[in-house]
C-alpha positions as CSV (number, residue, x, y, z in Angstrom):
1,X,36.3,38.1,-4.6
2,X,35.9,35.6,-1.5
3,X,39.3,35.1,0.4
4,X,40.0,31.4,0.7
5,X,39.8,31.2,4.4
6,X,36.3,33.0,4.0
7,X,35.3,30.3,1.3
8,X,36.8,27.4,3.4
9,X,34.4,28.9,6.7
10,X,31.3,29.5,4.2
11,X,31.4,25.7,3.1
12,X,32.0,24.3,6.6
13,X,28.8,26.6,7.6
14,X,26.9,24.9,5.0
15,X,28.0,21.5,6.1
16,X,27.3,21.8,9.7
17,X,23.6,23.3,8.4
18,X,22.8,20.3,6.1
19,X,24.1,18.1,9.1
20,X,21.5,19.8,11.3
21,X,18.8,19.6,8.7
22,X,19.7,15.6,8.2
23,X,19.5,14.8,11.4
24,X,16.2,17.0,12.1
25,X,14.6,15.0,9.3
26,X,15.7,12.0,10.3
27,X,14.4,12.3,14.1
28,X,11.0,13.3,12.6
29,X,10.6,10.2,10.9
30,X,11.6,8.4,13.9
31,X,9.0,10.1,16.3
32,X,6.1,11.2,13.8
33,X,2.9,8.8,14.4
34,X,2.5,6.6,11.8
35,X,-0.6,6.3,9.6
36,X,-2.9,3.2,10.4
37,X,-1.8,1.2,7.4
38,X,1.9,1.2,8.4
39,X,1.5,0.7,11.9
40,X,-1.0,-2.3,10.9
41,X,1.3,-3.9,8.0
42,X,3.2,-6.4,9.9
43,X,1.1,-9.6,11.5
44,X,3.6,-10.1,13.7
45,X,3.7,-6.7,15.7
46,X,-0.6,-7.8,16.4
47,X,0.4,-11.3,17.5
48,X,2.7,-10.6,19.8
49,X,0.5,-8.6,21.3
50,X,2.0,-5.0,20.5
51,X,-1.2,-3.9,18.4
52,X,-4.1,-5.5,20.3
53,X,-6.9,-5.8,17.0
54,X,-10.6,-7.3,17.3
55,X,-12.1,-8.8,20.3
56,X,-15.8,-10.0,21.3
57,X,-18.9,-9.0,20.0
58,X,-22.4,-9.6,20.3
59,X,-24.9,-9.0,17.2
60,X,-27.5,-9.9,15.3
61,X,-27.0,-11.6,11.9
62,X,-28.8,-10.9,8.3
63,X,-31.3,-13.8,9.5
64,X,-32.3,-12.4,12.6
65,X,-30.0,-14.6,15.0
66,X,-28.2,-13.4,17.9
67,X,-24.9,-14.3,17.3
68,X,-21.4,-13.7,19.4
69,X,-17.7,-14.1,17.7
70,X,-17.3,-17.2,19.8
71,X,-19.9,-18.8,16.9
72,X,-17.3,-18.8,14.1
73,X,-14.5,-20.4,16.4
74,X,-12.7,-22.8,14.4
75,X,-12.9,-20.7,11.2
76,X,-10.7,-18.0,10.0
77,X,-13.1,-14.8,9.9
78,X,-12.4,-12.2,7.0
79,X,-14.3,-8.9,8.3
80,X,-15.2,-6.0,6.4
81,X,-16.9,-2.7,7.8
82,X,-18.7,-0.8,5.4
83,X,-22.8,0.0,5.2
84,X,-25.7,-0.9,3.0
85,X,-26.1,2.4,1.5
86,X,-22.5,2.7,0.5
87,X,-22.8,3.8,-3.4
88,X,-19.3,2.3,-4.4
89,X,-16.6,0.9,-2.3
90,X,-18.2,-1.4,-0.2
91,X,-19.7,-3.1,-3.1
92,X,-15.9,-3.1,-4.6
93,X,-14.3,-5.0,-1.7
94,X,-17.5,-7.2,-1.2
95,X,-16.9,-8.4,-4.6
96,X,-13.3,-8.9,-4.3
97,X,-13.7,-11.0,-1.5
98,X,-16.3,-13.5,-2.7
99,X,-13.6,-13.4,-6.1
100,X,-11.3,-14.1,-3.7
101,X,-13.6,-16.6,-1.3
102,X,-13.9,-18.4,-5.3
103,X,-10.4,-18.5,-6.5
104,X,-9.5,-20.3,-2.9
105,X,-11.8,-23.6,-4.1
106,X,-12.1,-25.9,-1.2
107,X,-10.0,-23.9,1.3
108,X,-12.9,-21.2,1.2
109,X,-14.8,-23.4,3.5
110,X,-12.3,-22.6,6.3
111,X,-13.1,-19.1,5.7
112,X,-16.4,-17.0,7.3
113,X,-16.7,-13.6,5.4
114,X,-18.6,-11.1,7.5
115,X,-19.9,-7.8,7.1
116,X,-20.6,-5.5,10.5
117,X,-22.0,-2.4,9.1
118,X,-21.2,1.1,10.8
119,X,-24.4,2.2,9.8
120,X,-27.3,-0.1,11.7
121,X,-29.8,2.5,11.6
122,X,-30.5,1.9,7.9
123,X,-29.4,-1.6,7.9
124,X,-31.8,-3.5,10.0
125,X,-31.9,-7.2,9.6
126,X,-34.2,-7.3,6.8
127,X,-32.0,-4.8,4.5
128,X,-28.6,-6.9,5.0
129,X,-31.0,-10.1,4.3
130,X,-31.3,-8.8,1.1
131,X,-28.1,-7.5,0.7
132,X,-25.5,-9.9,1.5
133,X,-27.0,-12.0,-1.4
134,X,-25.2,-9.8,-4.0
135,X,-21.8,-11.1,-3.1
136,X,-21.6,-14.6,-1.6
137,X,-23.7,-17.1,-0.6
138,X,-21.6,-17.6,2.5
139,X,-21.9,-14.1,3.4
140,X,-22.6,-13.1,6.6
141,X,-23.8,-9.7,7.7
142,X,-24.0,-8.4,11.0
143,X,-25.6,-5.8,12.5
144,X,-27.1,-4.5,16.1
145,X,-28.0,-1.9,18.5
146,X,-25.8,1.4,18.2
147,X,-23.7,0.9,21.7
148,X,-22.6,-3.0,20.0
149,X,-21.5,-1.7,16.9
150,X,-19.4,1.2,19.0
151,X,-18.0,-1.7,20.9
152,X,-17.1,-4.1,17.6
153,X,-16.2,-1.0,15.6
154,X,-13.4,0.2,18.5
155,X,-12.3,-3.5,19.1
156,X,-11.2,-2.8,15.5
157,X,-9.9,0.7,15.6
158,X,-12.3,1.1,12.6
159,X,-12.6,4.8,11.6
160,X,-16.6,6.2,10.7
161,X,-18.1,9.1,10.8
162,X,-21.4,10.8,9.1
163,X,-21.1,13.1,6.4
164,X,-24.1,15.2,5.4
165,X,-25.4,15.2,2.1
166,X,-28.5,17.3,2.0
167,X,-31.4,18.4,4.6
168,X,-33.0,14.9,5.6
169,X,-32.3,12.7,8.3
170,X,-31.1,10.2,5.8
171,X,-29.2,12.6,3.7
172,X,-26.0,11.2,4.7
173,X,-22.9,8.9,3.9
174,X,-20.7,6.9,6.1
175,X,-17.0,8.0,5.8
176,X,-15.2,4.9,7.2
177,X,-12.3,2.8,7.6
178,X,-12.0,0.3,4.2
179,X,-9.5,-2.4,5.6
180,X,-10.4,-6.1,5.7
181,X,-9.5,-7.9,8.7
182,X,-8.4,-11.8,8.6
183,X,-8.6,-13.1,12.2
184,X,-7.4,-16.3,13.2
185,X,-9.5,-19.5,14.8
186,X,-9.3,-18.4,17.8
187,X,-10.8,-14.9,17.0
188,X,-6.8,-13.3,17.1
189,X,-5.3,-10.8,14.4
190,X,-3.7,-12.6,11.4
191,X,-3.5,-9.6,9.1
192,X,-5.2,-7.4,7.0
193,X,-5.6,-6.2,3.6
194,X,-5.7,-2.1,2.1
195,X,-8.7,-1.2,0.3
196,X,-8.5,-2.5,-3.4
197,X,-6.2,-5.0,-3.0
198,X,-6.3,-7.9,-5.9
199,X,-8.5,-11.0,-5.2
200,X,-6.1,-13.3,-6.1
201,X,-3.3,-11.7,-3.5
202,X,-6.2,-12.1,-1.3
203,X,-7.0,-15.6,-1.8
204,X,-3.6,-16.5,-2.2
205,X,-2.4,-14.8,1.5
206,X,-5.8,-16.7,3.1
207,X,-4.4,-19.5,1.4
208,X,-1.7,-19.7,3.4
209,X,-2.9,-19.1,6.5
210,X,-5.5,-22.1,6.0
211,X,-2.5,-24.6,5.4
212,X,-2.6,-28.1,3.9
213,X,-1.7,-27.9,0.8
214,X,-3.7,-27.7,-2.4
């Protein structure tokens, strides 16, 4: 039978150990990186210039144009990365965002979807011609020598990477980042959106950032 000074010292022991442990755990949360889609979920941090997001490019567009970020100035630009060859999501959040583009009515003009593929060895000018006409009419997609797309895809801290799929060169898929972008007029971070979100939360956050009423 445990003495009750021993019992008394035992529970203090285990105190001072789940103390330790609390403030151990709490520390690590403090300090641990944070995944992408925390550190990117407030606009704010991006506009005051904490999380620097986007920046110029130089490509060339679905009709063969050579065109620079400064073109859509005066537009909000929603930006998708993604490729041609993509078997499933791309064409998911391509979808939702002409839904989205839709469900906005009028506002939608103020909008300029694009699509910069991480993949511009398959998706030359005359694939993305072709392909952008799935979604939207309005759709813009953008591709361009390998070191561009490097530049646009880091301006972005967009994540892609090749994954083998059998013995030819082509044998592959593109594992990438599936965020879409909403940049302001002026080509600045307004916020993004997590792969699969709603239409309608889309259109409705756009919404806002377009302004004048209904």
């Amino acid at each position: 039978m445990i003495s009750k000074p021993s019992y008394l010292l035992i529970a203090a022991m285990l105190a001072a150990l789940a103390a330790i442990a609390l403030a151990a755990y709490v520390a690590w949360q403090v300090t641990r990186p944070k995944p992408i889609a925390t550190v990117f979920e407030s606009p704010s941090l991006a506009i005051s210039g904490q999380i620097a997001i986007g920046g110029p490019f130089a490509l060339t567009d679905h009709k063969g144009q050579q065109v620079t970020d400064k073109h859509f100035r005066g537009k909000l630009m929603l930006v998708y990365f993604g490729y041609g060859f993509c078997p499933d999501i791309c064409p998911t959040e391509l979808q939702n965002i002409a839904i989205a583009l839709d469900e906005m009515g009028h506002k939608a003009l103020a909008v300029q979807p694009i699509f910069i593929t991480v993949d511009p060895e398959r998706d030359t000018v005359t694939y993305l011609a072709e392909y952008v006409k799935n979604f939207h009419s309005r759709l813009v997609g953008l591709t361009g020598p390998q070191p561009e797309i490097d530049k646009v895809v880091s301006a972005y801290r967009v994540y892609h990477a090749r994954v083998k799929t059998g013995p030819d060169d082509d044998d592959y898929l593109v594992d990438h980042t599936g965020y879409v972008y909403l940049m302001g007029r002026d080509g600045s971070f307004l916020t993004m959106f997590r792969g699969g979100t709603v239409p309608k939360k889309i259109a409705r956050t756009i919404a806002e950032f377009v302004g004048g009423g209904d």
